[in-house]
N, C-alpha and C positions, 0 to 999 in steps of 0.2 A: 482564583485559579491556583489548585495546588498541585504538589505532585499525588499520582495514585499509582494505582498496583501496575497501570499501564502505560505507565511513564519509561523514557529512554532506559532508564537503566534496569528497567526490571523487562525490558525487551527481548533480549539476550544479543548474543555476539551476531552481525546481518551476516559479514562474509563467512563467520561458521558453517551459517544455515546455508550459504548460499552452495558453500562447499557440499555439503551434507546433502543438499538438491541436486547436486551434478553426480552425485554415486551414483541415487539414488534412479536417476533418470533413464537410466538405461533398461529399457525392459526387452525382456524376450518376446519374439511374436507368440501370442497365444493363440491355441488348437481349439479355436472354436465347435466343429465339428470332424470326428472322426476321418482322416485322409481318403480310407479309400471309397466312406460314402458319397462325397463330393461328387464324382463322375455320373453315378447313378442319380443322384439329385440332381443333375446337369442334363442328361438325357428324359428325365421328367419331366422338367421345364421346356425343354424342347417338345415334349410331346406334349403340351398341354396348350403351351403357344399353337405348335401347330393344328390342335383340333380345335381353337377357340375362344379356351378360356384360358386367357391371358387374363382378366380381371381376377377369377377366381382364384389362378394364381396367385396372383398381386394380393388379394384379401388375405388370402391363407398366410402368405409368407410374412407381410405385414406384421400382423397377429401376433405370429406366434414366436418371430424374432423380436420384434416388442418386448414382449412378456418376457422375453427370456433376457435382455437390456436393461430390461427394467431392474428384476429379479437380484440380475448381479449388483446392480446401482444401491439396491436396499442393502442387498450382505455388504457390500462398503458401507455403508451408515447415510447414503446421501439421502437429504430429506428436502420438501417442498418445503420455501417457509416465508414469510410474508414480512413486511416492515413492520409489524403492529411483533410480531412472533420475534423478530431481531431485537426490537425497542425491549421489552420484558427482560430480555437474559442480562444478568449480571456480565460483570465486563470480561472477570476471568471464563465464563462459557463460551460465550463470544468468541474473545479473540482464541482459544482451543477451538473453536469451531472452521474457523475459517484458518486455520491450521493444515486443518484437516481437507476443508477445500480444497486447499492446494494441493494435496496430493491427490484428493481424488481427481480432479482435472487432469494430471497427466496422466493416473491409470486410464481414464476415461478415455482420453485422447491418442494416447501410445499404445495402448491394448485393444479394450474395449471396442471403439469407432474404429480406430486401422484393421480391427481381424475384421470384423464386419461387413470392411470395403471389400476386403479381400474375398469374402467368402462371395458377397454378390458378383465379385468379377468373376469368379470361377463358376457357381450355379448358373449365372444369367449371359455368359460368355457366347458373346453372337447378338446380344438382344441389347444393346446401349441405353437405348431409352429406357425401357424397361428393367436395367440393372439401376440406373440412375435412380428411378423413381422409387422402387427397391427398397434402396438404401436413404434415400432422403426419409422415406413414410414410416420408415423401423424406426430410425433413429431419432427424429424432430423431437419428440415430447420427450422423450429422455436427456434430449440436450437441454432443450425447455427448463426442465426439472433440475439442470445441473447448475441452470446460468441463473435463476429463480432467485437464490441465496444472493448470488453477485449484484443481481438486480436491490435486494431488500435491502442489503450494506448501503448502495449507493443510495438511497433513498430516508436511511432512519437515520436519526438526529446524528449532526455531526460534533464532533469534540477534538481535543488536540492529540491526545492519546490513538486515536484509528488512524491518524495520518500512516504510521509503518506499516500496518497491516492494507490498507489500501494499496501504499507503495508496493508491499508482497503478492498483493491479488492484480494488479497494473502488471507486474513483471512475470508473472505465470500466464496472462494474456497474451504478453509480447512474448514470450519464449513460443509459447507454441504456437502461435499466427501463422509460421510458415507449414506446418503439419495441420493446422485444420484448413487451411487452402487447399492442401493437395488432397487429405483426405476425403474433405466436402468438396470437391470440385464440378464444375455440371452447372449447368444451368437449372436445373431441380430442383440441387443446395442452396441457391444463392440466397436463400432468404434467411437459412441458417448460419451462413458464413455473416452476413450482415450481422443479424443476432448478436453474435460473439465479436464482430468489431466495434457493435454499437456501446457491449458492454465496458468494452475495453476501453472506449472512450469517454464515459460515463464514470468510471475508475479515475481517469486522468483529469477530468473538469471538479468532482469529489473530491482528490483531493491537492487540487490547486485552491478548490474554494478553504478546504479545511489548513491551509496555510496562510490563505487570510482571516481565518476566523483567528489562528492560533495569533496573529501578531496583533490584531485587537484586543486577543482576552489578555494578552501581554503588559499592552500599554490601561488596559483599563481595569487592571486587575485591583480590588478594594480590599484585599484581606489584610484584618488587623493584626498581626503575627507583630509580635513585639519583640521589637531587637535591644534589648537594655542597655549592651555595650556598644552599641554600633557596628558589628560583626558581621560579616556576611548573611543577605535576608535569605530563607528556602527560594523567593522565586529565583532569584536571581544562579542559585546550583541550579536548579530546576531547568530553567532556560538553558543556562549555557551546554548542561546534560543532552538536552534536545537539537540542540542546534548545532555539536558536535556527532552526537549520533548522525544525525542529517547528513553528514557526509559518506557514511558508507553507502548513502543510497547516492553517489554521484550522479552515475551513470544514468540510471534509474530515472533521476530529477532531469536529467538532461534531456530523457526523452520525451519523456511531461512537456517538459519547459515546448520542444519540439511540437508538440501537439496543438501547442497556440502561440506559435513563431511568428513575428511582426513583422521581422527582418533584421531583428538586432542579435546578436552573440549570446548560446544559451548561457554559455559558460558566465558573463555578465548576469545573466536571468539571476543566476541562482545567487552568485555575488550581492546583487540590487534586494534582493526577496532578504538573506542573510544582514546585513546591513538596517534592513527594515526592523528585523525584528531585535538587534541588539540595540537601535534610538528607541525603538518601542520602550524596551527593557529599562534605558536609560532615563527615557522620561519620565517614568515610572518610579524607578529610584526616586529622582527631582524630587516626586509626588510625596514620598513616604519620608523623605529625609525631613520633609515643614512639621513631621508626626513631633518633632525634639525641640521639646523650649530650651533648650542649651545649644547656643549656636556650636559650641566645639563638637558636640553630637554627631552636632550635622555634618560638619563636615569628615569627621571620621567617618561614619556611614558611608559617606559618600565616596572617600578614600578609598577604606575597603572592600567595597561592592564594585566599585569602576576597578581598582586592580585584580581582584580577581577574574574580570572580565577583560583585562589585557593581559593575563596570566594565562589562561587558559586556552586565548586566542595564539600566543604565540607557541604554545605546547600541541597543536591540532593542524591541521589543513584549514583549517580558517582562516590560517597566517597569507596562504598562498592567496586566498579569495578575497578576503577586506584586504590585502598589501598591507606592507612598512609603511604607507603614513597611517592609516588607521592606528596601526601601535601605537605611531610616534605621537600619532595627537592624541592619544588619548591617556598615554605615559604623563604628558605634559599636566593633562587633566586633573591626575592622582598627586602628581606632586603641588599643584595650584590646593589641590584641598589639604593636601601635608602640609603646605607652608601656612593657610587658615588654619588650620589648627592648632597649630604651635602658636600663632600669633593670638590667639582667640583665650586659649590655654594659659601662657603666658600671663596675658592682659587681665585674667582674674586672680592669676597668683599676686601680681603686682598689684592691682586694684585691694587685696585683702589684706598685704603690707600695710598700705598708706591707712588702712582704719585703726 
């Protein structure tokens, strides 16, 4: 496991982005159809209920709001795309892709489906059922089509790198849940509203699983990256890069953790999960350090890679979550291999004396 283009630090700043989301989120209602045509397409509907054809209505309007949902969904760039269509794309298309999801969901949701409701409550006004249904049969396969993408992510190979972009797709779900409750609301919608929590929760099992793949690929990571001096390994920046990152998603992980609650404190969750993958880390070291026929090697290695990983912990929010005895015991750690090394060091200057 190395780092790549989609590693922590080539991520960018979360609470930038997050800032950059809340400008961003405020949208104007849009003027789906001209104001004063409404009345008179209201009094159509009423005339067409009343002679009969309510279905033909319902067909017609279907249709041709459809089409016109659609329409706008394409001039956004939103496409149909499938796990086999995700797997193919290099990693930088990808994660730009689901970039760009994110924002089309909330135009989607804040413009697009809100003018929508609005306009069937005003055309179908008097006819509940019938505005319900309306607006579920317009909308469904353009929702279909938006959540499609969200679907394929969850589904194509995972890696340790998607973990933040799941975390960004998990928290554009939960931002907007309470606006697609109200805007889908009805007994019509429900299967829509399902749709998008089922997604939502498929996000959040994604990437719980992909935090345990990531603390696996940790400890069983085999690359021969050869450290001459004994100097700090890449995984070990790698990791700690990731695992600091990790924390701007607190909130975020908290919710997660929330999602499959046993009964114990998320805030330990995340603690317990954190923890995991710095032994992982650690173990791992262990592994790489037997790489040195020179035991002082080793233990330098092992010096340096355990301090920078109590270095870095006490410089981050990780200090607050593994606590001062993790420092302290692991402080103690660094200095047991400083004092093997000097001893080990030592014992061959002395040893080449005596010849």
């Amino acid at each position: 496991m190395r780092p790549s283009a989609g590693s922590p630090a080539n991520h960018g700043n979360h609470s930038e982005q997050q800032n950059s989301n809340a400008e961003a989120a405020s949208f104007k209602p849009l003027v789906m159809i001209p104001p004063r045509t409404v009345p008179l397409l209201h009094d159509l509907a009423v005339h067409m209920v009343q002679s009969g054809h309510q279905q033909q209505l319902l067909k017609t309007y279907r249709d041709t709001r459809s089409s016109v949902l659609e329409e706008s969904l394409r001039k956004l760039g939103v496409e149909r795309l499938s796990k086999e269509d995700v797997q193919k794309m290099q990693w930088e298309v990808l994660e730009a892709k689901i970039g760009n999801w994110i924002h089309f969901m909330r135009i989607a949701v804040k413009i697009l489906f809100a003018g929508e409701r609005r306009l069937c409550d005003q055309i179908f006004d008097g006819f509940d059922s019938l505005r319900d249904q309306c607006f579920a049969e317009c909308t469904g396969n353009n929702v279909s089509m938006l959540l499609s993408f969200g679907e394929a992510i969850t589904k194509s190979k995972r890696s340790p790198e998607k973990l933040f972009v799941l975390l960004d797709m998990y928290e554009i779900m939960r931002e907007l849940h309470s606006e697609i409750e109200s805007v889908f609301s009805g007994k019509v919608c429900a299967e829509i509203r399902e749709s998008t929590l089922g997604l939502t929760k498929k996000l959040a099992q994604t990437a719980q699983e992909t935090f345990g793949d990531f603390e696996e690929a940790v400890e069983k990571d085999a690359t021969k990256t050869a450290v001459l001096d004994g100097t700090v390994h890449p995984l070990t920046s790698y990791v700690i890069n990731y695992v600091k990152f990790l924390f701007d998603y607190q909130s975020t992980l908290n919710q997660l953790f929330r999602e499959f609650e046993t009964g114990g404190e998320t805030v330990s969750q995340l603690a317990t999960v954190t923890m995991r993958i710095m032994q992982a880390l650690q173990t791992n070291l262990d592994g790489k350090s037997k790489q040195y026929k020179d035991q002082a090697l080793t233990h330098l290695f092992l010096m340096n890679n355990i301090h920078y990983m109590v270095r870095s912990v006490r410089r981050s929010e990780a200090k607050d979550l593994l606590g001062d005895d993790w420092v302290q015991r692991h402080r103690r750690v660094v200095q047991q291999h400083a004092n093997q090394y000097k001893r080990t060091g030592w014992g061959k200057v002395l040893f080449s004396l005596l010849d």
